[in-house]
C-alpha positions as CSV (number, residue, x, y, z in Angstrom):
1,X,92.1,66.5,131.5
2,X,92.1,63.6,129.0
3,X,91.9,63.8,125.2
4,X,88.4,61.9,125.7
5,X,87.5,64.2,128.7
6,X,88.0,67.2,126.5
7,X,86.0,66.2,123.5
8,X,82.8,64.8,125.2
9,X,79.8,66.3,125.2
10,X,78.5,68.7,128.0
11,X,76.8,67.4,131.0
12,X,73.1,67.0,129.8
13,X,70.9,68.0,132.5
14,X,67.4,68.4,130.7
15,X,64.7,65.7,130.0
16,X,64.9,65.8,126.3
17,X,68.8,66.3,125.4
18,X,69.0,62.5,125.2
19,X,67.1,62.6,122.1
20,X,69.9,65.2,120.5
21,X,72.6,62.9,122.0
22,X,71.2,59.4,120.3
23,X,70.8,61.1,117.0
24,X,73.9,62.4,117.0
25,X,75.6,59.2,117.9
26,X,73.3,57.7,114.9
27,X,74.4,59.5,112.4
28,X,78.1,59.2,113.7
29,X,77.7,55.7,114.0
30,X,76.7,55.6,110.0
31,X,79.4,57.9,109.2
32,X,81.9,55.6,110.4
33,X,81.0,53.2,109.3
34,X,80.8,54.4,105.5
35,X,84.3,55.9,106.0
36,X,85.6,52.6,106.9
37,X,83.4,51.0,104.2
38,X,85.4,53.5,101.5
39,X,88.8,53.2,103.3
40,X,89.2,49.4,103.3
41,X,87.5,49.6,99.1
42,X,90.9,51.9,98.7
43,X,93.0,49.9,100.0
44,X,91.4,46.8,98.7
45,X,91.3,47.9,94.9
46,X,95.1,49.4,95.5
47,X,96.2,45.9,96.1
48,X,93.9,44.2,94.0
49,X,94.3,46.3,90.6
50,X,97.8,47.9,91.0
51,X,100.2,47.4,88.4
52,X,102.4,44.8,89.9
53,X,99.2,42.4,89.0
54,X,98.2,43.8,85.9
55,X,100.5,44.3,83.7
56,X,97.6,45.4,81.4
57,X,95.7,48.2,81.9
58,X,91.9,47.9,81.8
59,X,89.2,51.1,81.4
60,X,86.0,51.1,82.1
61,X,83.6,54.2,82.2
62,X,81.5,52.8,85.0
63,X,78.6,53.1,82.3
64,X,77.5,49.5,82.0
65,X,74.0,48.4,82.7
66,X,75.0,46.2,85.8
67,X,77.3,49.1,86.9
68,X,74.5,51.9,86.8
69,X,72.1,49.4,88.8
70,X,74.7,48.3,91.4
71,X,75.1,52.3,91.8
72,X,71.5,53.1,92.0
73,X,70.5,50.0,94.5
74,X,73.2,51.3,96.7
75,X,72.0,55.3,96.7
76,X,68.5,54.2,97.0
77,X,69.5,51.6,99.8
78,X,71.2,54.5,101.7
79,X,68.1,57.1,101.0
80,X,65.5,55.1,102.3
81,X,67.4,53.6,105.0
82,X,69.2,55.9,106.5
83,X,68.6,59.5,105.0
84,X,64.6,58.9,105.7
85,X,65.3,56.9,109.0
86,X,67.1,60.2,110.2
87,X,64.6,62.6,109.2
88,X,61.6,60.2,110.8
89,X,63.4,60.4,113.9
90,X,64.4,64.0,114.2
91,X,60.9,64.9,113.1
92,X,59.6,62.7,115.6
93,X,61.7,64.1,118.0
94,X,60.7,67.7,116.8
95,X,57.1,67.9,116.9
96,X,56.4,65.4,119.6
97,X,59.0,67.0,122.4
98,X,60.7,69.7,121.6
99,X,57.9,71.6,119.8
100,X,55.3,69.9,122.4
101,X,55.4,73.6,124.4
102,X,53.7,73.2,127.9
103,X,51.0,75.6,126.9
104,X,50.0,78.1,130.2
105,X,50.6,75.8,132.9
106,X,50.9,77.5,136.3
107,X,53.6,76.5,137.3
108,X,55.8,77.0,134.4
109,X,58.4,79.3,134.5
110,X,58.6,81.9,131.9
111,X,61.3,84.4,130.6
112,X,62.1,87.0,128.0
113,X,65.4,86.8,126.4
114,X,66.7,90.0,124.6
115,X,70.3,89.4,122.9
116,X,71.8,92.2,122.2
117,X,75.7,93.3,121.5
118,X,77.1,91.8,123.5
119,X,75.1,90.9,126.2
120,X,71.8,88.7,127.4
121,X,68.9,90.0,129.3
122,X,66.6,88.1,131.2
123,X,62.8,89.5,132.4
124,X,60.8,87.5,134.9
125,X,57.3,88.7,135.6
126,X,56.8,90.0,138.7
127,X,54.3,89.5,141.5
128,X,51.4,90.6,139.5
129,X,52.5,87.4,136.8
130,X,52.5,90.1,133.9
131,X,55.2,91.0,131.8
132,X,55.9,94.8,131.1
133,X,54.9,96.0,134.5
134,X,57.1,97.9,136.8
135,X,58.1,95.1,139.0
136,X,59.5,93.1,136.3
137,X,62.1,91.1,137.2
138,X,65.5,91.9,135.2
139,X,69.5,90.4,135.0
140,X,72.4,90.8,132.6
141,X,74.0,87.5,131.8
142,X,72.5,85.6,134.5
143,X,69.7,83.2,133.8
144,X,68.2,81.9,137.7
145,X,65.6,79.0,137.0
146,X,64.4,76.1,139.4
147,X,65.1,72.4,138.9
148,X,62.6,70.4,138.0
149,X,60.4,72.6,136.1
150,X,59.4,73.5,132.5
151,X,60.8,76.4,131.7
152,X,59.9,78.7,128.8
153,X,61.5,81.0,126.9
154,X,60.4,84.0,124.1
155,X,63.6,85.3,122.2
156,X,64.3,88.4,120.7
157,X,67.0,91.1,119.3
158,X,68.0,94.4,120.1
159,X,70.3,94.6,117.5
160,X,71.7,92.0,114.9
161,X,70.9,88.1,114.8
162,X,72.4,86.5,117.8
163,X,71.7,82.4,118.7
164,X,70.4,81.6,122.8
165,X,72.3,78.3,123.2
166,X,71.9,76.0,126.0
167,X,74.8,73.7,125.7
168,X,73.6,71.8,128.5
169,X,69.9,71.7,127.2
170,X,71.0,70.8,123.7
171,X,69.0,73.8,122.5
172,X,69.4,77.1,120.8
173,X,67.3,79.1,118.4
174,X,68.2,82.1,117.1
175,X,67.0,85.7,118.3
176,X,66.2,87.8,115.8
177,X,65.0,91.9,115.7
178,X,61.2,91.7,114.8
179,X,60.8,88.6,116.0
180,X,60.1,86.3,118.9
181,X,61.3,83.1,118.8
182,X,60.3,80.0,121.3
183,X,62.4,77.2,123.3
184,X,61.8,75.3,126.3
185,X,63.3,72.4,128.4
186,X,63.0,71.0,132.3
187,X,66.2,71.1,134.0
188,X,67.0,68.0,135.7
189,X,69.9,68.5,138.4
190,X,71.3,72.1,140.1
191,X,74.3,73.6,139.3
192,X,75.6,76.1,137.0
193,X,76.3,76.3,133.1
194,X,77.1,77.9,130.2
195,X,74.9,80.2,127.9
196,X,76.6,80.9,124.6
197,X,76.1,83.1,121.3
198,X,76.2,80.7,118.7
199,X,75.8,83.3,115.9
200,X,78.7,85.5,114.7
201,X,77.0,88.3,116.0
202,X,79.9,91.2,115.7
203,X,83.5,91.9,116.8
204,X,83.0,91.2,120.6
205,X,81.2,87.9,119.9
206,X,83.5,86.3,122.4
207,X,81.5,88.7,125.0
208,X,78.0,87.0,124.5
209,X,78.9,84.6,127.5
210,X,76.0,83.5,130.3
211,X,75.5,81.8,133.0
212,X,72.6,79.7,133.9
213,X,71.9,78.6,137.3
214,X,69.6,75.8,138.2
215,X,68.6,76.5,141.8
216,X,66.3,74.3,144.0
217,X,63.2,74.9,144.8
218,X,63.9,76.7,148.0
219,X,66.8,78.3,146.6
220,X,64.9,79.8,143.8
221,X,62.0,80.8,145.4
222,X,64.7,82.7,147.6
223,X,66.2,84.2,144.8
224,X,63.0,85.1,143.5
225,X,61.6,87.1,146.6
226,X,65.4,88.6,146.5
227,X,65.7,89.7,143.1
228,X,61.7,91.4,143.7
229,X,62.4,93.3,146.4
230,X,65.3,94.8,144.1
231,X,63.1,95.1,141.2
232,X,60.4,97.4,143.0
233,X,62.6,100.7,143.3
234,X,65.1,99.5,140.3
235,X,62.6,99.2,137.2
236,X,62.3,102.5,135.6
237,X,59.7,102.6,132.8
238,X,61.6,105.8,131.4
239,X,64.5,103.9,130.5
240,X,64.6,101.7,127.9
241,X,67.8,100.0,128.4
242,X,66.2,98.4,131.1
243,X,62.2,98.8,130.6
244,X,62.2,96.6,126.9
245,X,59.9,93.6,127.5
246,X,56.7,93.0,126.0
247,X,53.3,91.5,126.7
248,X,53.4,87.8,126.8
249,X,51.0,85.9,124.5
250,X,49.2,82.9,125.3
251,X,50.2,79.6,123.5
252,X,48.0,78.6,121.0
């Protein structure tokens, strides 16, 4: 593998992760450029001011009037410019996408996340379409969706703060005891990808590793009447390592 292979970006594969991408490439893009915009002043002022051309030295506090203007055109320039330019387009970005949830659609596919040390767990509602019944669908560290469709999650904690992160999504939000958090995305090609931790979340952090795979249609609706069949004898509402879900609200 190449330097450049080994530093890109993962494979996006949902309909919104190229709004992370260009925003990220923005503010790289400034970033640059003002380091290269303070490198070349460096060198610049090294060559123009060192001593071999002025035999004199010359102080200045950097208090004059036209000083203290030059500096405040050039912060406000970069405020409204850039720093406001960036927060219009993540907002944007925010509340028209990624906070646009697809409401109860029928056909979106919905799953309870519990992180816990050090381990995700997965709950698909079973063939009565309610969560917390006995023929729940439940995996450990495997996350089975179809490609294609909107797919939404609610996110809790068993234990400490953990982070659900979707590399390939550009997503995560944190999962937190006491709380239920939201995220969505629609997958856009099959395959299989990482799901990560990206909280310190305890000594065997390194352990919070997933996988998420992006079946077909067919394939998941295989999958589905699969991991059902399993799910009618294995569910045990006595056991609460494996009967923790909850009732799933409507979006409002």
């Amino acid at each position: 593998m190449s330097f450049w292979d080994s530093i890109k970006a993962p494979l996006d594969i949902s309909t919104n992760g190229q709004e992370i991408d260009s925003l990220f490439l923005y503010i790289t893009a400034w970033n640059v450029f003002f380091f290269l915009l303070v490198i070349t002043g460096l060198f610049w002022f090294s060559y123009r001011y060192s001593a071999k051309r002025n035999k004199k030295a010359d102080y200045t506090y950097g208090n004059t009037k036209k000083q203290l203007l030059a500096t405040l055109a050039i912060g406000a320039a970069v405020f409204f410019a850039i720093d406001l330019n960036i927060t219009r387009m993540s907002n944007d970005d925010m509340l028209g996408k990624f906070w646009n949830f697809p409401g109860d659609e029928e056909d979106t596919i919905k799953v309870e996340v519990l992180a816990q040390q050090w381990m995700w767990n997965f709950r698909y509602a079973g063939a009565d379409g309610v969560f917390n019944t006995e023929d729940d669908i439940l995996t450990n560290h495997e996350l089975h969706i179809p490609v294609g469709k909107k797919v939404e999650f609610r996110v809790t904690s068993k234990d400490v703060i953990h982070s659900f992160y979707l590399p390939n999504a550009r997503l995560k939000v944190d999962a937190m005891p006491g709380r239920i958090s939201r995220l969505w995305f629609e997958p856009t090609q099959t395959g299989t990808f990482d799901i990560a931790c990206a909280e310190m979340c305890g000594t065997h952090h390194y352990l919070m590793q997933g996988k998420m795979i992006v079946h077909s249609q067919e394939e998941y609706l295989a999958w589905l009447g699969e991991a059902q069949t399993v799910a009618n004898y294995a569910n045990d509402n006595e056991n609460i390592d494996n009967f923790w879900g909850w009732k799933w609200e409507t979006n409002k």
